[in-house]
One Martini backbone bead per residue (centre of mass of N, CA, C, O) as a GRO file, in nm:
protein
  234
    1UNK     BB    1  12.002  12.116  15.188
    2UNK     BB    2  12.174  11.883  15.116
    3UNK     BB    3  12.022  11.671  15.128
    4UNK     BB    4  11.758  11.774  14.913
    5UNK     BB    5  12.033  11.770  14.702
    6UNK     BB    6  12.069  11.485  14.678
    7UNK     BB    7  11.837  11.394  14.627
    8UNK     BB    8  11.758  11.587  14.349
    9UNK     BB    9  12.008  11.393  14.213
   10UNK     BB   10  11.914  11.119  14.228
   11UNK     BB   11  11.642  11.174  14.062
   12UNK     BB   12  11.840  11.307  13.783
   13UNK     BB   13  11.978  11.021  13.755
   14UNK     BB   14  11.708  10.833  13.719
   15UNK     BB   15  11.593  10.954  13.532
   16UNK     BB   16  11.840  10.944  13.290
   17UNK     BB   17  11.843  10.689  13.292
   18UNK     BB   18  11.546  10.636  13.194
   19UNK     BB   19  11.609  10.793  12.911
   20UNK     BB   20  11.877  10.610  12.825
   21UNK     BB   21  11.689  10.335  12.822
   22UNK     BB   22  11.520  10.423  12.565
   23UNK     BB   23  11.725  10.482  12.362
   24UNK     BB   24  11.805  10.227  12.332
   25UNK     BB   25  11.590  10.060  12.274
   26UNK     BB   26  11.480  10.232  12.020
   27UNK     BB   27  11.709  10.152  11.886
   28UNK     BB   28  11.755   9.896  11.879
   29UNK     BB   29  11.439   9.843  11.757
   30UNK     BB   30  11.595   9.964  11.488
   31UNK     BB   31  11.803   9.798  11.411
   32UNK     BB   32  11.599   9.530  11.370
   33UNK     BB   33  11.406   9.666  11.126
   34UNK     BB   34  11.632   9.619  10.906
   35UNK     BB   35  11.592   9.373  10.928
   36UNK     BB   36  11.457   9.086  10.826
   37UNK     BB   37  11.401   8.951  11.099
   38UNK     BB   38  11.269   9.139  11.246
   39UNK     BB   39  11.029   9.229  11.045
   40UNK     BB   40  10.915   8.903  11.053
   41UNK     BB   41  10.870   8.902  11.392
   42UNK     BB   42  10.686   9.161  11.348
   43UNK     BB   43  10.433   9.012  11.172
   44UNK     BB   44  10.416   8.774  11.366
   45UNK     BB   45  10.203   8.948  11.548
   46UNK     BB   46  10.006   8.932  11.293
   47UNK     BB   47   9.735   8.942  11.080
   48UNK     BB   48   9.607   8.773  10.822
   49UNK     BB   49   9.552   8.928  10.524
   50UNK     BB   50   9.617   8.700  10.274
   51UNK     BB   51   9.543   8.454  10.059
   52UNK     BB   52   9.698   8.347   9.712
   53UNK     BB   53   9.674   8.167   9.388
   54UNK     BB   54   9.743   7.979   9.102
   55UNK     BB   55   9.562   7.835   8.872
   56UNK     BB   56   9.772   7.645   8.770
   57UNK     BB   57   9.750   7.442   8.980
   58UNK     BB   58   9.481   7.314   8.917
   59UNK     BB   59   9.423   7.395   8.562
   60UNK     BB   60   9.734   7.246   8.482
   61UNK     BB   61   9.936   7.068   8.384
   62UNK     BB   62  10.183   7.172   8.566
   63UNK     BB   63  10.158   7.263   8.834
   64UNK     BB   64  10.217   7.581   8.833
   65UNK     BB   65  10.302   7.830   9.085
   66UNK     BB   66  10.150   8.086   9.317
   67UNK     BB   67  10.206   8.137   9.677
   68UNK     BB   68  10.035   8.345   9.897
   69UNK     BB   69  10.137   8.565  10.207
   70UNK     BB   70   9.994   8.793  10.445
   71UNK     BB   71  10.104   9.016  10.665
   72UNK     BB   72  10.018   9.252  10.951
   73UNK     BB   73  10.192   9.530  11.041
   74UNK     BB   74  10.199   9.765  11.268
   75UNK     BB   75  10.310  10.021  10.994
   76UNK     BB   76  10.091   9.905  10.774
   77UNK     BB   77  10.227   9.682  10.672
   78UNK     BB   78  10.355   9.418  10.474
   79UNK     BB   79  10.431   9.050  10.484
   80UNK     BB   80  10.527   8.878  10.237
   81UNK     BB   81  10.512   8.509  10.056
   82UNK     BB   82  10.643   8.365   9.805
   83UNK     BB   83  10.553   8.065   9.636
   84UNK     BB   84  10.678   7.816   9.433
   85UNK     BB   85  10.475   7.600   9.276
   86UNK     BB   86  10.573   7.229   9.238
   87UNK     BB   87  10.367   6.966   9.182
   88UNK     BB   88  10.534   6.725   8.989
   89UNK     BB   89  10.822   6.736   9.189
   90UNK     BB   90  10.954   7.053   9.373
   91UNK     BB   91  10.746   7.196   9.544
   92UNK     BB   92  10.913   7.455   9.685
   93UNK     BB   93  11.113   7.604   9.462
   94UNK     BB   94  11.051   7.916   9.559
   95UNK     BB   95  11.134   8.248   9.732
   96UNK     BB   96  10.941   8.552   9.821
   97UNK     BB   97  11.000   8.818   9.979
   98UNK     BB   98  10.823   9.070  10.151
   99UNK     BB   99  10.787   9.481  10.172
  100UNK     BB  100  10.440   9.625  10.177
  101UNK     BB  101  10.169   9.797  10.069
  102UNK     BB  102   9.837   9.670  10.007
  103UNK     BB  103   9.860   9.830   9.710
  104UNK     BB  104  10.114   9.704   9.595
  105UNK     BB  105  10.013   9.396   9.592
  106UNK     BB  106   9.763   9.441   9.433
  107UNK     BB  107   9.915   9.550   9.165
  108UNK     BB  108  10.102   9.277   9.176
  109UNK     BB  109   9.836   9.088   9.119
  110UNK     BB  110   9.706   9.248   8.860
  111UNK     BB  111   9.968   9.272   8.664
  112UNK     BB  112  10.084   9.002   8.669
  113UNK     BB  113  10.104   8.667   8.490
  114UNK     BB  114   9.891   8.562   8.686
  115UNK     BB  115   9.591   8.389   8.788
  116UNK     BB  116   9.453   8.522   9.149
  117UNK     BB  117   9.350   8.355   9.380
  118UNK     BB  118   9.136   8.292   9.687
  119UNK     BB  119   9.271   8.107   9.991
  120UNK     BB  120   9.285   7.955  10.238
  121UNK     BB  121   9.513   7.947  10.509
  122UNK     BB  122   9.477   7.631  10.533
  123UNK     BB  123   9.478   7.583  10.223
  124UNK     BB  124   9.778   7.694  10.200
  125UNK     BB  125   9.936   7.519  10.409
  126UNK     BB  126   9.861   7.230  10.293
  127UNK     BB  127   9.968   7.280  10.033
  128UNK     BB  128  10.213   7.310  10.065
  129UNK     BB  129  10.269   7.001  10.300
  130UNK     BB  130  10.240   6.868  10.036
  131UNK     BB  131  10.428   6.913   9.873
  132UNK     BB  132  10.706   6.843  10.034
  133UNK     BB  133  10.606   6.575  10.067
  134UNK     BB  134  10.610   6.505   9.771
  135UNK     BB  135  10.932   6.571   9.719
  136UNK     BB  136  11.041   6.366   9.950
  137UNK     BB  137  11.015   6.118   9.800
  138UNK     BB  138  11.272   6.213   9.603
  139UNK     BB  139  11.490   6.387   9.795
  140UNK     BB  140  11.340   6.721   9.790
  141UNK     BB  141  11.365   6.974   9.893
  142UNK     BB  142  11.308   7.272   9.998
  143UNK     BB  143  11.394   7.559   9.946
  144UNK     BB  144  11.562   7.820   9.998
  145UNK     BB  145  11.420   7.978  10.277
  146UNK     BB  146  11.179   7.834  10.382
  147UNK     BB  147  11.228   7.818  10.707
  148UNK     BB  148  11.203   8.073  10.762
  149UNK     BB  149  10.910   8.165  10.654
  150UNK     BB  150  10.711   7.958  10.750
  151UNK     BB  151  10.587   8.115  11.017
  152UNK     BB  152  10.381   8.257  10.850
  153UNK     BB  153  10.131   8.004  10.969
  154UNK     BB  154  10.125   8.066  11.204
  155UNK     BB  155   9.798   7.923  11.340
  156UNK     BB  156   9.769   7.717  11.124
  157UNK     BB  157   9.512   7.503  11.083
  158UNK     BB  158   9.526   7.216  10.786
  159UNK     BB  159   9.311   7.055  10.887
  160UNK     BB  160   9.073   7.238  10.848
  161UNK     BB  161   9.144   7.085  10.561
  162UNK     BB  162   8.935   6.881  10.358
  163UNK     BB  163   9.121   6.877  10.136
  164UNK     BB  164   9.323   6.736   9.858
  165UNK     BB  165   9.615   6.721   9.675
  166UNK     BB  166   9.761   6.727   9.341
  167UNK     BB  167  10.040   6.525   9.227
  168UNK     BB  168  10.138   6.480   9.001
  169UNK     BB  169  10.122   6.224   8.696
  170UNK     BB  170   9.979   5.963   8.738
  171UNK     BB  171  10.161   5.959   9.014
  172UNK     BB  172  10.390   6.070   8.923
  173UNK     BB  173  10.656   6.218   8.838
  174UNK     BB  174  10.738   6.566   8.672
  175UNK     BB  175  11.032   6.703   8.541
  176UNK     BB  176  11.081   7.022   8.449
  177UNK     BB  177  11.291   7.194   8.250
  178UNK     BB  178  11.429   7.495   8.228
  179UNK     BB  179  11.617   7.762   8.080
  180UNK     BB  180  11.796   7.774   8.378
  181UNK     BB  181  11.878   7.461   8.393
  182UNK     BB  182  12.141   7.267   8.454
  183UNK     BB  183  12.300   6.997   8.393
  184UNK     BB  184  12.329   6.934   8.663
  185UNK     BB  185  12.045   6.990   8.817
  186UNK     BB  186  11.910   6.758   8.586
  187UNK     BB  187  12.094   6.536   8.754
  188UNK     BB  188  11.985   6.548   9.048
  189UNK     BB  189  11.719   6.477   9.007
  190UNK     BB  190  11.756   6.226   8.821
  191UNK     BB  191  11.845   6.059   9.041
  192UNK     BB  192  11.658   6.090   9.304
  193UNK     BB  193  11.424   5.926   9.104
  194UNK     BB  194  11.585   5.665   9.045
  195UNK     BB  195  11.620   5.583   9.357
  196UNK     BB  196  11.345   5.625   9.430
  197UNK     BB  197  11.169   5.492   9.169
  198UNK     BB  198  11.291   5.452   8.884
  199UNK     BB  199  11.291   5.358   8.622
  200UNK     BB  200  11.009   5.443   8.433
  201UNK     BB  201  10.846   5.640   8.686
  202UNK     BB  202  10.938   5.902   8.529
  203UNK     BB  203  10.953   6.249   8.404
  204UNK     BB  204  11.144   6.426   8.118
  205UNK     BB  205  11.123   6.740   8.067
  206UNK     BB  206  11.132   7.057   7.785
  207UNK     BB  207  11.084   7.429   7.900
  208UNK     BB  208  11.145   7.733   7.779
  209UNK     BB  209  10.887   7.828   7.946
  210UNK     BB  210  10.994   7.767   8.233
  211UNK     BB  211  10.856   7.977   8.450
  212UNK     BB  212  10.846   8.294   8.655
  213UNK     BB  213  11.128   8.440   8.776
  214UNK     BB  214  11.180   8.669   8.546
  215UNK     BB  215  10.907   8.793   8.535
  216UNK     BB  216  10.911   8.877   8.862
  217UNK     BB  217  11.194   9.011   8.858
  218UNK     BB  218  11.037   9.309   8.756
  219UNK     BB  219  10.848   9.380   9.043
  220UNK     BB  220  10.928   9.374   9.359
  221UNK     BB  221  10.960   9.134   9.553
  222UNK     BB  222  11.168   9.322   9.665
  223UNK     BB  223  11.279   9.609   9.884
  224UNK     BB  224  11.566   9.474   9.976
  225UNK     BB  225  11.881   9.405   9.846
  226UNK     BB  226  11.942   9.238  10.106
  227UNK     BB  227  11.710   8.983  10.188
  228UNK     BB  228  11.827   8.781  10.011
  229UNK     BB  229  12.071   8.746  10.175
  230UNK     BB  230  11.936   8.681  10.410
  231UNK     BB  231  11.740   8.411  10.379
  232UNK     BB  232  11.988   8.274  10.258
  233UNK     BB  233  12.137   8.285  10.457
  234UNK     BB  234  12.275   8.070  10.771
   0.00000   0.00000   0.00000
């Protein structure tokens, strides 16, 4: 009886063990969703589900708008990665992250204020990597927090689009201040042009009405008061 007894107790052990190794996981798994970082590692499992873009990076003197990636997550919700692409010299302006259910990103692209088409996910990653470059050229790099969300691309070859964009007015860059970017802001910028293109060579407007960002800031593009400083710590 004492052996039965002892067995019967090493085997009510070992499921103890194994059923608080289950709730550790679980445990886990649950505290790593409530990040940034995990909630778009859980993303980046799922399939694209659709890219879109605004027309006015293509129809407007400005080349200036959003360019929208979601994919599907386990929970039925969408990791959305919005970018704003200036195409005539800043390349990925800004990111915007969030996650929400495909009824909410369709009510905010129906609702905001841009004309939103959709674009091949292939066509989408090109077009960011061609802006990229095109703000290379002038010592620009893309927005902060936008490597972190890059991988949202993962799996798309941009190869695969056949077509190449414009950037740039008549081959120039043309940077447009808009009423948010401050003296310093607009110094820094026309440095890196004066340096890598030369005087006279570049165009600096001013347009009170240039940007997306405020317009947008009341519409819930991040549903996570935390997300913003997660994206932006480095």
């Amino acid at each position: 009886m004492a052996a039965k007894e002892q067995q019967r107790q090493k085997k009510l052990a070992k499921k103890r063990s194994k059923d608080l190794a289950k709730k550790r996981d679980a445990a886990r798994e649950k505290n790593r969703m409530q990040s940034f970082a995990g909630r778009f590692d859980a993303a980046l499992t799922g399939p694209i589900d659709r890219c879109m873009v605004s027309e006015a990076l293509f129809n407007s003197p400005t080349k200036f708008g959003s360019l929208l990636v979601s994919r599907r997550m386990p929970d039925g919700r969408l990791c959305v990665v919005r970018m704003l692409i200036d195409g005539l010299c800043l390349g990925v302006k800004s990111v915007h992250p969030m996650f929400c259910y495909p009824a909410q990103l369709t009510e905010l692209v129906e609702n905001g204020p841009e004309d939103i088409i959709s674009i091949t996910p292939q066509a989408a990653k090109k077009l960011v990597e061609q802006a990229i470059d095109f703000a290379a050229k002038f010592g620009i790099e893309p927005a902060p927090g936008y490597r972190k969300v890059a991988a949202v691309f993962d799996g798309i070859d941009a190869s695969e689009c056949k077509s190449d964009f414009e950037f740039g007015r008549d081959g120039q860059p043309v940077f447009i201040a808009g009423p948010h970017d401050t003296d310093q802001r607009i110094g820094e910028i026309t440095d890196k042009l004066s340096a890598s293109v030369g005087e006279g060579n570049y165009t600096v407007e001013y347009d009170e009405a240039y940007g997306l960002d405020d317009e947008l800031a009341g519409t819930s593009w991040t549903d996570d008061p935390e997300l913003d400083a997660d994206i932006d710590a480095d």
